[in-house]
CHARMM-style PDB file with segment names, atoms N, HN, CA, C and O in Angstrom:
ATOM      1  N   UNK     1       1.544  -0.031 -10.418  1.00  0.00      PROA
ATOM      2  CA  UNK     1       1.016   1.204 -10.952  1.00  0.00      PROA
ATOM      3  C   UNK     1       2.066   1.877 -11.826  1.00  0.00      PROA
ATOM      4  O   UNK     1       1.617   2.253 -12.909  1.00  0.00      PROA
ATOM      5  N   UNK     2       3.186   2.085 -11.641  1.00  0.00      PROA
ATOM      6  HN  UNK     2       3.551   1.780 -10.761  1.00  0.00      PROA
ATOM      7  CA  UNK     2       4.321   2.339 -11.977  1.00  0.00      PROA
ATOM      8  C   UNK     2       4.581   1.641 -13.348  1.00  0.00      PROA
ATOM      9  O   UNK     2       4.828   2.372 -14.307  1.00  0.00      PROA
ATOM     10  N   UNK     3       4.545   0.194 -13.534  1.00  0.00      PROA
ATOM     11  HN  UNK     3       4.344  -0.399 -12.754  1.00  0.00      PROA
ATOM     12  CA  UNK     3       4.569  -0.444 -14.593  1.00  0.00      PROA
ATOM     13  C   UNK     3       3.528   0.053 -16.059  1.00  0.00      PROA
ATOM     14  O   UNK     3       3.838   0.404 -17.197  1.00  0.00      PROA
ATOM     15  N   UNK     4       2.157  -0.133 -15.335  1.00  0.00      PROA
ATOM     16  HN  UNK     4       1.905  -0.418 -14.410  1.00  0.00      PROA
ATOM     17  CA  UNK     4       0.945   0.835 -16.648  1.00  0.00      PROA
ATOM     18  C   UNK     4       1.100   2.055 -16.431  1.00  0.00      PROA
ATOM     19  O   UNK     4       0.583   2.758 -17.300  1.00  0.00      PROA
ATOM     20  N   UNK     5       1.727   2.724 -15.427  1.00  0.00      PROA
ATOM     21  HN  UNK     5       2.147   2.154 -14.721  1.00  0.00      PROA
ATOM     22  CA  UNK     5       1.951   4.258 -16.290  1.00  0.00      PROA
ATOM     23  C   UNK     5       3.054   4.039 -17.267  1.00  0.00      PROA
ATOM     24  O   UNK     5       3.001   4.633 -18.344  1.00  0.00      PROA
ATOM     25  N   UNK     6       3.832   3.416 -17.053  1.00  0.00      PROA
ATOM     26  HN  UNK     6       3.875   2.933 -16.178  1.00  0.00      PROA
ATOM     27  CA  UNK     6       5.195   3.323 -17.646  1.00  0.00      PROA
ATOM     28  C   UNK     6       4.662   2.708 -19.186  1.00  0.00      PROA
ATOM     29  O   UNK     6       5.165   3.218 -20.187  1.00  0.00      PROA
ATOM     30  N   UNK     7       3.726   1.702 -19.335  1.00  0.00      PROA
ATOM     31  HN  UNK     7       3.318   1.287 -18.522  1.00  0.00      PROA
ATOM     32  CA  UNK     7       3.331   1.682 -20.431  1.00  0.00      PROA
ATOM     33  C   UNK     7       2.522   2.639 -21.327  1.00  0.00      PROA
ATOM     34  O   UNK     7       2.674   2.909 -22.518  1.00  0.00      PROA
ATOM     35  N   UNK     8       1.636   3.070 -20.444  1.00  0.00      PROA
ATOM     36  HN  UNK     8       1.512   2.851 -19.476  1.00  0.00      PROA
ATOM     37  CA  UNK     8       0.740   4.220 -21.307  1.00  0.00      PROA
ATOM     38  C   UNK     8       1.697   5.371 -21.643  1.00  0.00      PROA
ATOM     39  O   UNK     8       1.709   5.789 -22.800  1.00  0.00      PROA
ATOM     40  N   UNK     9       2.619   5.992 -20.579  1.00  0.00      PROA
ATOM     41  HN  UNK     9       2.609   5.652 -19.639  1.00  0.00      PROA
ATOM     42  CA  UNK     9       3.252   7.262 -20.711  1.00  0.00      PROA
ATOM     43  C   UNK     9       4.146   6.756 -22.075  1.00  0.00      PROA
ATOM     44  O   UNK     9       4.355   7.602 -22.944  1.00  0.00      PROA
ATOM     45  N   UNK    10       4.578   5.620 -22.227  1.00  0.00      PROA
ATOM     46  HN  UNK    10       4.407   4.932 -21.521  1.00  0.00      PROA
ATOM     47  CA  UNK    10       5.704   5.390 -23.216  1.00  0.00      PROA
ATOM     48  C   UNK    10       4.978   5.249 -24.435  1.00  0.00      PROA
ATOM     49  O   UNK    10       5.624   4.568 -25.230  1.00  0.00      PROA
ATOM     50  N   UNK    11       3.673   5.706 -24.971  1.00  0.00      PROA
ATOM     51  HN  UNK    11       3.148   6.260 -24.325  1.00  0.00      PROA
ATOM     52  CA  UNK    11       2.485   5.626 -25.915  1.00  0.00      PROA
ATOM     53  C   UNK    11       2.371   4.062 -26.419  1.00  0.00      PROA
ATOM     54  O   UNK    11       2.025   3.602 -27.507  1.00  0.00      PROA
ATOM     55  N   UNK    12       2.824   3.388 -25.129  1.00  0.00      PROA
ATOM     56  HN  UNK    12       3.105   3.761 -24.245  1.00  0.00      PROA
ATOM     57  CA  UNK    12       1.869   1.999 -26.130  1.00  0.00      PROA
ATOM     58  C   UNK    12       0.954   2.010 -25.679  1.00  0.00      PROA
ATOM     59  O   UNK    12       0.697   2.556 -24.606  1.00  0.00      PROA
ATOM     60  N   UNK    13       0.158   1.372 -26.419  1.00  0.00      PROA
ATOM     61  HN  UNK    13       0.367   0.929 -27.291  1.00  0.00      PROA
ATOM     62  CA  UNK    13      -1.337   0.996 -26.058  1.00  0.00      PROA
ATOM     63  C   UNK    13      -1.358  -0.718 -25.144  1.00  0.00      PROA
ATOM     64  O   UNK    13      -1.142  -1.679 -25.883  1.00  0.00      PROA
ATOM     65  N   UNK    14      -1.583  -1.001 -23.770  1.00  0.00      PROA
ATOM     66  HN  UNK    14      -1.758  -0.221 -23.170  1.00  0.00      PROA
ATOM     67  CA  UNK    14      -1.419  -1.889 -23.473  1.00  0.00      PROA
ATOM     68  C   UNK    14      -2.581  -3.140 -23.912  1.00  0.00      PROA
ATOM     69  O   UNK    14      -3.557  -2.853 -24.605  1.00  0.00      PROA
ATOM     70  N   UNK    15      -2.391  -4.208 -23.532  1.00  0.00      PROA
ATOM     71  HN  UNK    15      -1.598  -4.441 -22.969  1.00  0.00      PROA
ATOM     72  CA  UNK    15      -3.556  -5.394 -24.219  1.00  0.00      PROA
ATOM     73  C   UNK    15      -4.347  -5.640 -22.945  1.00  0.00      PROA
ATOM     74  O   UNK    15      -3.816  -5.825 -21.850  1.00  0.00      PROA
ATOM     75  N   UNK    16      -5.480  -5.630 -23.138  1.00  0.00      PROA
ATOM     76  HN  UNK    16      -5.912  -5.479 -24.027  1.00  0.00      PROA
ATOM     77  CA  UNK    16      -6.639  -5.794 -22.204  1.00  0.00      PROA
ATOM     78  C   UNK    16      -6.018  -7.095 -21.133  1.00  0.00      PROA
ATOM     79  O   UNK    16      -6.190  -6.933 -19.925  1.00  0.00      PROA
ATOM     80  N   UNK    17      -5.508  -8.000 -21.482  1.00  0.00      PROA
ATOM     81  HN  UNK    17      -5.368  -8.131 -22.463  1.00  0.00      PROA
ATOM     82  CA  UNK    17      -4.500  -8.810 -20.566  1.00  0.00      PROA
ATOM     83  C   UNK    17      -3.408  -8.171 -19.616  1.00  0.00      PROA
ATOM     84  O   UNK    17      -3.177  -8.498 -18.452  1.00  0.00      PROA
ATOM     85  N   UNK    18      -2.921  -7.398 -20.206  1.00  0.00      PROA
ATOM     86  HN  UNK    18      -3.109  -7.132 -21.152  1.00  0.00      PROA
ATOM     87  CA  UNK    18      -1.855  -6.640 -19.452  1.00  0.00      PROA
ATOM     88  C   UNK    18      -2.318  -5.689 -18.310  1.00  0.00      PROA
ATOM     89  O   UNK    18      -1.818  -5.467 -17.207  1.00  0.00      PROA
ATOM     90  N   UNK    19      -3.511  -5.163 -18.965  1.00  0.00      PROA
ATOM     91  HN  UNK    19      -3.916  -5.343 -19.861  1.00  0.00      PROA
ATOM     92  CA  UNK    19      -4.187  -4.129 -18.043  1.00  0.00      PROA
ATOM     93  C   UNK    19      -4.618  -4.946 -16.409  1.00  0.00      PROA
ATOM     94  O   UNK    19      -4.606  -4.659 -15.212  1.00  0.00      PROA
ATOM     95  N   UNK    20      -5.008  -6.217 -17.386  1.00  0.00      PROA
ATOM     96  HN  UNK    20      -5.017  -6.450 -18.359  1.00  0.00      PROA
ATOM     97  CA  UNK    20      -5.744  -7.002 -15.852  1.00  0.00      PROA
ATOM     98  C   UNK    20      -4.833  -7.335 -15.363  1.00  0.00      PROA
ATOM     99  O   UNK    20      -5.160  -7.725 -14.242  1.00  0.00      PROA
ATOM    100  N   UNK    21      -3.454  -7.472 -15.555  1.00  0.00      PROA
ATOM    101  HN  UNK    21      -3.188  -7.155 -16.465  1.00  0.00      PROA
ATOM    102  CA  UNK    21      -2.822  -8.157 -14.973  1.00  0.00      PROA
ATOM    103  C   UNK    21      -2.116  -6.811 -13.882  1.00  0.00      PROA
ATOM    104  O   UNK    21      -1.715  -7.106 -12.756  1.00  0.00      PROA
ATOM    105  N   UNK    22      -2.072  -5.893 -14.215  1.00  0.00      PROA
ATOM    106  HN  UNK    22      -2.398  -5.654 -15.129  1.00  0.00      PROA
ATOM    107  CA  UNK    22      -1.663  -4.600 -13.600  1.00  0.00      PROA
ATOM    108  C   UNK    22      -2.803  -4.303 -12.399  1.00  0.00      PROA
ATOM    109  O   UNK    22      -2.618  -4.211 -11.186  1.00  0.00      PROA
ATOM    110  N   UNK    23      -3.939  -4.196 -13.103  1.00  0.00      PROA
ATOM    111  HN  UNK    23      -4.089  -4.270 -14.089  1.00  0.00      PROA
ATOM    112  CA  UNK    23      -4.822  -4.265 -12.018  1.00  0.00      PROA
ATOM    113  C   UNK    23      -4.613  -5.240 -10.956  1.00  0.00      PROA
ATOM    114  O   UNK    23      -4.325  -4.770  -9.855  1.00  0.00      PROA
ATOM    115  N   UNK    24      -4.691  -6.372 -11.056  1.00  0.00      PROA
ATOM    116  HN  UNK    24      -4.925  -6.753 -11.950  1.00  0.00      PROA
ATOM    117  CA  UNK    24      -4.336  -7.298 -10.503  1.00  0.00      PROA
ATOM    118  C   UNK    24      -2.915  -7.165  -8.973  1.00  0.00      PROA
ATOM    119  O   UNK    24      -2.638  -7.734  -7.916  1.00  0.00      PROA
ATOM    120  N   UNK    25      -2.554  -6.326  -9.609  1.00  0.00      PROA
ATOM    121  HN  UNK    25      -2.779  -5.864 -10.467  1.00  0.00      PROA
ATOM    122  CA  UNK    25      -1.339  -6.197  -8.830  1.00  0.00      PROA
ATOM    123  C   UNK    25      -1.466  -4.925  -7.902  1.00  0.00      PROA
ATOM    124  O   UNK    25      -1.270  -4.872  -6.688  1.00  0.00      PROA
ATOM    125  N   UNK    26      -1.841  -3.909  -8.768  1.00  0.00      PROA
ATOM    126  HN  UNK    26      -2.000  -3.952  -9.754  1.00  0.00      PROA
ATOM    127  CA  UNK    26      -2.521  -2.676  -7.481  1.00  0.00      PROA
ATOM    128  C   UNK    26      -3.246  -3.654  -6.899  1.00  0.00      PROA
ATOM    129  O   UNK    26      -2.564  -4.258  -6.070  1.00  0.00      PROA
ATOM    130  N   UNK    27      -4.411  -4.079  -7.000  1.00  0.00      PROA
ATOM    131  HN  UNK    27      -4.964  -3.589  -7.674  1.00  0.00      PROA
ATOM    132  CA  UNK    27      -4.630  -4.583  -6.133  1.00  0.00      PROA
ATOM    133  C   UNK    27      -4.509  -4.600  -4.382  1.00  0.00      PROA
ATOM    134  O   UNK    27      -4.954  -4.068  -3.366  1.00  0.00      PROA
ATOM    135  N   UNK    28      -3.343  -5.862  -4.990  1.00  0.00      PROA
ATOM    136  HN  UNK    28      -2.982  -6.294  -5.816  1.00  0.00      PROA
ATOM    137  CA  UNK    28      -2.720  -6.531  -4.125  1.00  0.00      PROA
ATOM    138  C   UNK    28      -1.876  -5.368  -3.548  1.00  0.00      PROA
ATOM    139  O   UNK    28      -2.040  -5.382  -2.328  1.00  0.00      PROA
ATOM    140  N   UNK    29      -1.272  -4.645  -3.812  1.00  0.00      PROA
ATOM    141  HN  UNK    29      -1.139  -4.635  -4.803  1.00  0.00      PROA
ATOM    142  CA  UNK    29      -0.596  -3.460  -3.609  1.00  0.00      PROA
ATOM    143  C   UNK    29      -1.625  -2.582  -2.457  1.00  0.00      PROA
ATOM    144  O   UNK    29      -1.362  -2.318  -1.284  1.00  0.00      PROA
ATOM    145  N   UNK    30      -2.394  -2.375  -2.944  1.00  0.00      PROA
ATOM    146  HN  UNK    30      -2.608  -2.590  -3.897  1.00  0.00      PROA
ATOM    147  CA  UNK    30      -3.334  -1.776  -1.896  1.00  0.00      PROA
ATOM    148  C   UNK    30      -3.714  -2.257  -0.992  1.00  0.00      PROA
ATOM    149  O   UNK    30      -4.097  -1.544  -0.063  1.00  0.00      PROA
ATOM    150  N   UNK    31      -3.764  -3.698  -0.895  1.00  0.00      PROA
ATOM    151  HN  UNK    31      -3.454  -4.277  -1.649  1.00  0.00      PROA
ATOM    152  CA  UNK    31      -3.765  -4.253   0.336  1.00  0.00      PROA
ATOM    153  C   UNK    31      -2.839  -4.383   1.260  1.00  0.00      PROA
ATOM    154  O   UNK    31      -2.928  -4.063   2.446  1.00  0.00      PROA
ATOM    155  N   UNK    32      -2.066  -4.792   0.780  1.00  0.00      PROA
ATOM    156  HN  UNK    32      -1.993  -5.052  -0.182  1.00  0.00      PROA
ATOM    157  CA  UNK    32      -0.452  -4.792   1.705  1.00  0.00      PROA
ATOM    158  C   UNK    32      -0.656  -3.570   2.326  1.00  0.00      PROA
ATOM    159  O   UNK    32      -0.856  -3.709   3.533  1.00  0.00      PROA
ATOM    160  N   UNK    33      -0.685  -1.980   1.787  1.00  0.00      PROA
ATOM    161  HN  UNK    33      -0.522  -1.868   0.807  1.00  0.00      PROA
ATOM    162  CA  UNK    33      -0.939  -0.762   1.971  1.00  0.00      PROA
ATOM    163  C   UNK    33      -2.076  -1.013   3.566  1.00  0.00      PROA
ATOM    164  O   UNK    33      -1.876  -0.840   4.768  1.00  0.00      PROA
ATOM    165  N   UNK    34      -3.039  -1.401   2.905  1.00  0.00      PROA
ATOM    166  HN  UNK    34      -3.202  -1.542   1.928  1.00  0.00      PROA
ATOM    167  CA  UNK    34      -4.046  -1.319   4.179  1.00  0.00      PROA
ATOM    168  C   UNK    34      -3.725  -2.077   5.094  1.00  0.00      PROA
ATOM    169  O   UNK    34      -4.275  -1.688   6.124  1.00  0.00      PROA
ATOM    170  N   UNK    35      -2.915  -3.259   5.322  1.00  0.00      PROA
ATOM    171  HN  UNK    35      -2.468  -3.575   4.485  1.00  0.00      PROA
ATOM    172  CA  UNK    35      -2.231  -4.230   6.308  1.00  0.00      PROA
ATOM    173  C   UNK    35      -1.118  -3.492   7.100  1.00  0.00      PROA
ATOM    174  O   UNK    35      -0.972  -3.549   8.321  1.00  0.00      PROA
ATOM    175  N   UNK    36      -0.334  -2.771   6.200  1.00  0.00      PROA
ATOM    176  HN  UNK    36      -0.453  -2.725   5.208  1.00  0.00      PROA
ATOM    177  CA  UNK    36       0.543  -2.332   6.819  1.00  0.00      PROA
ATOM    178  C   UNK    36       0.172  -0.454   7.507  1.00  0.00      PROA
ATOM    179  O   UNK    36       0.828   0.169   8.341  1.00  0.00      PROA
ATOM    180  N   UNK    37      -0.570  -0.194   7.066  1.00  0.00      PROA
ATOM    181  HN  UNK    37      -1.103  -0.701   6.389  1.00  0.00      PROA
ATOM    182  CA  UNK    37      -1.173   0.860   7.991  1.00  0.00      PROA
ATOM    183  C   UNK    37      -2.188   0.634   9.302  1.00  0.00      PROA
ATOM    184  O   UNK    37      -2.428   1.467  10.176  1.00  0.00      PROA
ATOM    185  N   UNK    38      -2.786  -0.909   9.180  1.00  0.00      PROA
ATOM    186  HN  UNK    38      -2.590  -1.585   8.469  1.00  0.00      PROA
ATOM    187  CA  UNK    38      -3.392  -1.532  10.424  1.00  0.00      PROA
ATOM    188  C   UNK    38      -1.974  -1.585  11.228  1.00  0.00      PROA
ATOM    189  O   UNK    38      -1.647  -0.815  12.131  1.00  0.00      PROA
ATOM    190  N   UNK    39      -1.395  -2.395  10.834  1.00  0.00      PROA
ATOM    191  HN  UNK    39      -1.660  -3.021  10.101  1.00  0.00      PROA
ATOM    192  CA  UNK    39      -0.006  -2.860  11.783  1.00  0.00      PROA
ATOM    193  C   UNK    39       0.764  -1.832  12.728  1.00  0.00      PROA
ATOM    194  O   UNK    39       1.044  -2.034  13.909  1.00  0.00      PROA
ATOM    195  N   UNK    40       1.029  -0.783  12.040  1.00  0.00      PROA
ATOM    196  HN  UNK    40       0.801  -0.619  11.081  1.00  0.00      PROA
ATOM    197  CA  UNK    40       1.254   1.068  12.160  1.00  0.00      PROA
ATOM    198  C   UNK    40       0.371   1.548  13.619  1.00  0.00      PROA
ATOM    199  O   UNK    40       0.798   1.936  14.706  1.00  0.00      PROA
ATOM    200  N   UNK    41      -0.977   1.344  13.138  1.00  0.00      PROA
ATOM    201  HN  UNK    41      -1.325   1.029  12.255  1.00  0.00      PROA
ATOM    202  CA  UNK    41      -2.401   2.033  14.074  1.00  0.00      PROA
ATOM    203  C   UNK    41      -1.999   0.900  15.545  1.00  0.00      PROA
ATOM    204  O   UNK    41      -2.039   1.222  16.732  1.00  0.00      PROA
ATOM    205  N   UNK    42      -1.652  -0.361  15.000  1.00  0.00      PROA
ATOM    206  HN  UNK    42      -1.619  -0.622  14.036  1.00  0.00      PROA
ATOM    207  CA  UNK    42      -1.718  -0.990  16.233  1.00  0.00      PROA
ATOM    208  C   UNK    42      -0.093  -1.060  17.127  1.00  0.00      PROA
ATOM    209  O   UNK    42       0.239  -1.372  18.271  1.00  0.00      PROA
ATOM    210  N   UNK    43       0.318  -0.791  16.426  1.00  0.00      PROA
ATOM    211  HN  UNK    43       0.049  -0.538  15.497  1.00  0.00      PROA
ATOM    212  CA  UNK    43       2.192  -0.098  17.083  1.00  0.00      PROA
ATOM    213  C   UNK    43       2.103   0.947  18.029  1.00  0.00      PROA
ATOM    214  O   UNK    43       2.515   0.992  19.188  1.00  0.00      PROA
ATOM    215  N   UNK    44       1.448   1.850  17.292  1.00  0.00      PROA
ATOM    216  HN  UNK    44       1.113   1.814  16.350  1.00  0.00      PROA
ATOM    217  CA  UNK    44       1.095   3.270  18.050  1.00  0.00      PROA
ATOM    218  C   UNK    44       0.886   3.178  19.141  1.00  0.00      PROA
ATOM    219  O   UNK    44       1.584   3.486  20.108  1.00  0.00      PROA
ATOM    220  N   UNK    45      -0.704   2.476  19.041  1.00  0.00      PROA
ATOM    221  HN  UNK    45      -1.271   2.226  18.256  1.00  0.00      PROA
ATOM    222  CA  UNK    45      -1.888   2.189  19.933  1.00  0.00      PROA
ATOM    223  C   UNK    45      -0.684   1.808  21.600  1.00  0.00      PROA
ATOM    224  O   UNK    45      -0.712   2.368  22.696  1.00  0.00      PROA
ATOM    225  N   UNK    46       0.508   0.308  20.948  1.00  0.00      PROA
ATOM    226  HN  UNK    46       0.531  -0.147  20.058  1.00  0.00      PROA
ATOM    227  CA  UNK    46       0.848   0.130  22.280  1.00  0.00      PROA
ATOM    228  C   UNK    46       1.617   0.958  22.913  1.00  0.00      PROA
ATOM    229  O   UNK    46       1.634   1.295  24.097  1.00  0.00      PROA
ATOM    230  N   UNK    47       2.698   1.468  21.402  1.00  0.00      PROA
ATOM    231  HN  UNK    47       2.684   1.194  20.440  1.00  0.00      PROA
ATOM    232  CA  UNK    47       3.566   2.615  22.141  1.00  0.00      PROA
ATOM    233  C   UNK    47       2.885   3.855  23.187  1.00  0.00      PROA
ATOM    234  O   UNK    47       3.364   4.136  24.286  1.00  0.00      PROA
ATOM    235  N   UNK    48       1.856   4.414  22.673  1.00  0.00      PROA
ATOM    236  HN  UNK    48       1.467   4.186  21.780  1.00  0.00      PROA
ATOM    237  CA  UNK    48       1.149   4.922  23.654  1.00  0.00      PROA
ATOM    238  C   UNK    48       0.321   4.762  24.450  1.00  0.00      PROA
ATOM    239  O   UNK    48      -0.236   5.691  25.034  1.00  0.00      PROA
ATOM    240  N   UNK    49      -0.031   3.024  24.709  1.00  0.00      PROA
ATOM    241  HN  UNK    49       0.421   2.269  24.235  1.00  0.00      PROA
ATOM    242  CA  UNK    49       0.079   2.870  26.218  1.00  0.00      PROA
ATOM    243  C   UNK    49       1.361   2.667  27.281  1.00  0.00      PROA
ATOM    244  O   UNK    49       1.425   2.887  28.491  1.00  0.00      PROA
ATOM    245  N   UNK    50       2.315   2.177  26.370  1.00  0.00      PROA
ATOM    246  HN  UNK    50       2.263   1.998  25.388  1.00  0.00      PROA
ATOM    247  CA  UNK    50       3.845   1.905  27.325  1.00  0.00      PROA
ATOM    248  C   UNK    50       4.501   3.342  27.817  1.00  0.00      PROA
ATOM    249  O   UNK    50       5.175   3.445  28.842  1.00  0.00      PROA
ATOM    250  N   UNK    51       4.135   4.653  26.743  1.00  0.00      PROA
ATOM    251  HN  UNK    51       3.587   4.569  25.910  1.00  0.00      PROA
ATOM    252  CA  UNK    51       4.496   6.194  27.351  1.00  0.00      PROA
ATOM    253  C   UNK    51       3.279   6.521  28.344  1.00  0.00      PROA
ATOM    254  O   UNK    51       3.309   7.266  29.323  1.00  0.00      PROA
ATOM    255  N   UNK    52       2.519   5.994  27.993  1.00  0.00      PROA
ATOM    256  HN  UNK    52       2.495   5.388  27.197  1.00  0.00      PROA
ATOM    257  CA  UNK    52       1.167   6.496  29.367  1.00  0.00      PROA
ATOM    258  C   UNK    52       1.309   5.860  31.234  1.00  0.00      PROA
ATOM    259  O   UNK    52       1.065   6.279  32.365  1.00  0.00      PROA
ATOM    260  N   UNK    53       1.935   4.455  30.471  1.00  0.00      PROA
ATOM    261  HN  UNK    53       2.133   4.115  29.552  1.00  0.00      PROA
ATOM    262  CA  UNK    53       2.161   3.616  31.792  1.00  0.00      PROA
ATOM    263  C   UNK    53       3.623   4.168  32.252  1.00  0.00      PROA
ATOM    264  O   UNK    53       3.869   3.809  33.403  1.00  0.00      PROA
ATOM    265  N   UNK    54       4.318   4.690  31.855  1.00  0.00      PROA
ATOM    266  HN  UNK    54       4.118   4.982  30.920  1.00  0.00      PROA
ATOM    267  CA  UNK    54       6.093   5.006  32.257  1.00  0.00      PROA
ATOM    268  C   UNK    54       5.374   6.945  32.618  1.00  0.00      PROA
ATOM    269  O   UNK    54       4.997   7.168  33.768  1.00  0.00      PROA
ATOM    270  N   UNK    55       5.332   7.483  32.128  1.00  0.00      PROA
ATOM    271  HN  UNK    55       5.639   7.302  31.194  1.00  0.00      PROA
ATOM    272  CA  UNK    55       5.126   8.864  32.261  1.00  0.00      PROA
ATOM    273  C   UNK    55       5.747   9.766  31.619  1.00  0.00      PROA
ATOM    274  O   UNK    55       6.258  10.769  32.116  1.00  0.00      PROA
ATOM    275  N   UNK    56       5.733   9.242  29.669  1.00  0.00      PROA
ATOM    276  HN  UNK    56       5.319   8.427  29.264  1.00  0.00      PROA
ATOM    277  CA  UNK    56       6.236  10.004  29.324  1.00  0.00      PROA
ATOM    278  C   UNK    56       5.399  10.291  28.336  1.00  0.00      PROA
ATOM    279  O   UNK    56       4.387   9.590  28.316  1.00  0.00      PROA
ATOM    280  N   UNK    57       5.507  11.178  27.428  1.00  0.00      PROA
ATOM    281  HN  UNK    57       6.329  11.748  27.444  1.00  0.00      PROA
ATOM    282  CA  UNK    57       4.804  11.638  25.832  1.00  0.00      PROA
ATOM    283  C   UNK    57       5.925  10.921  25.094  1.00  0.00      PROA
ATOM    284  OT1 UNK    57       5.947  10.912  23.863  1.00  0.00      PROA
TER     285      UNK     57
END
């Protein structure tokens, strides 16, 4: 994302290739994003059963 702002903000006009290829990469970017916020939800999940089973918050 960083890369096509970096192109648009710098006034080029990028090539319909470039664009897809940016897209292409959010994408993938957003997924990792959603993998690694599953991974997160399921960390939690045990940490707060291991403070529930010990007796702590």
């Amino acid at each position: 994302m960083q890369k096509l702002l970096g192109v648009i903000g710098g006034g080029q006009v990028p090539s319909v290739e470039v664009v897809r290829e940016h897209i292409a990469e959010i994408r993938a970017a957003r997924q990792c994003l959603v993998d690694a916020i599953g991974n997160v939800d399921i960390l939690l999940g045990r940490l707060s059963g291991l403070t529930d089973l010990i007796g702590e918050d």
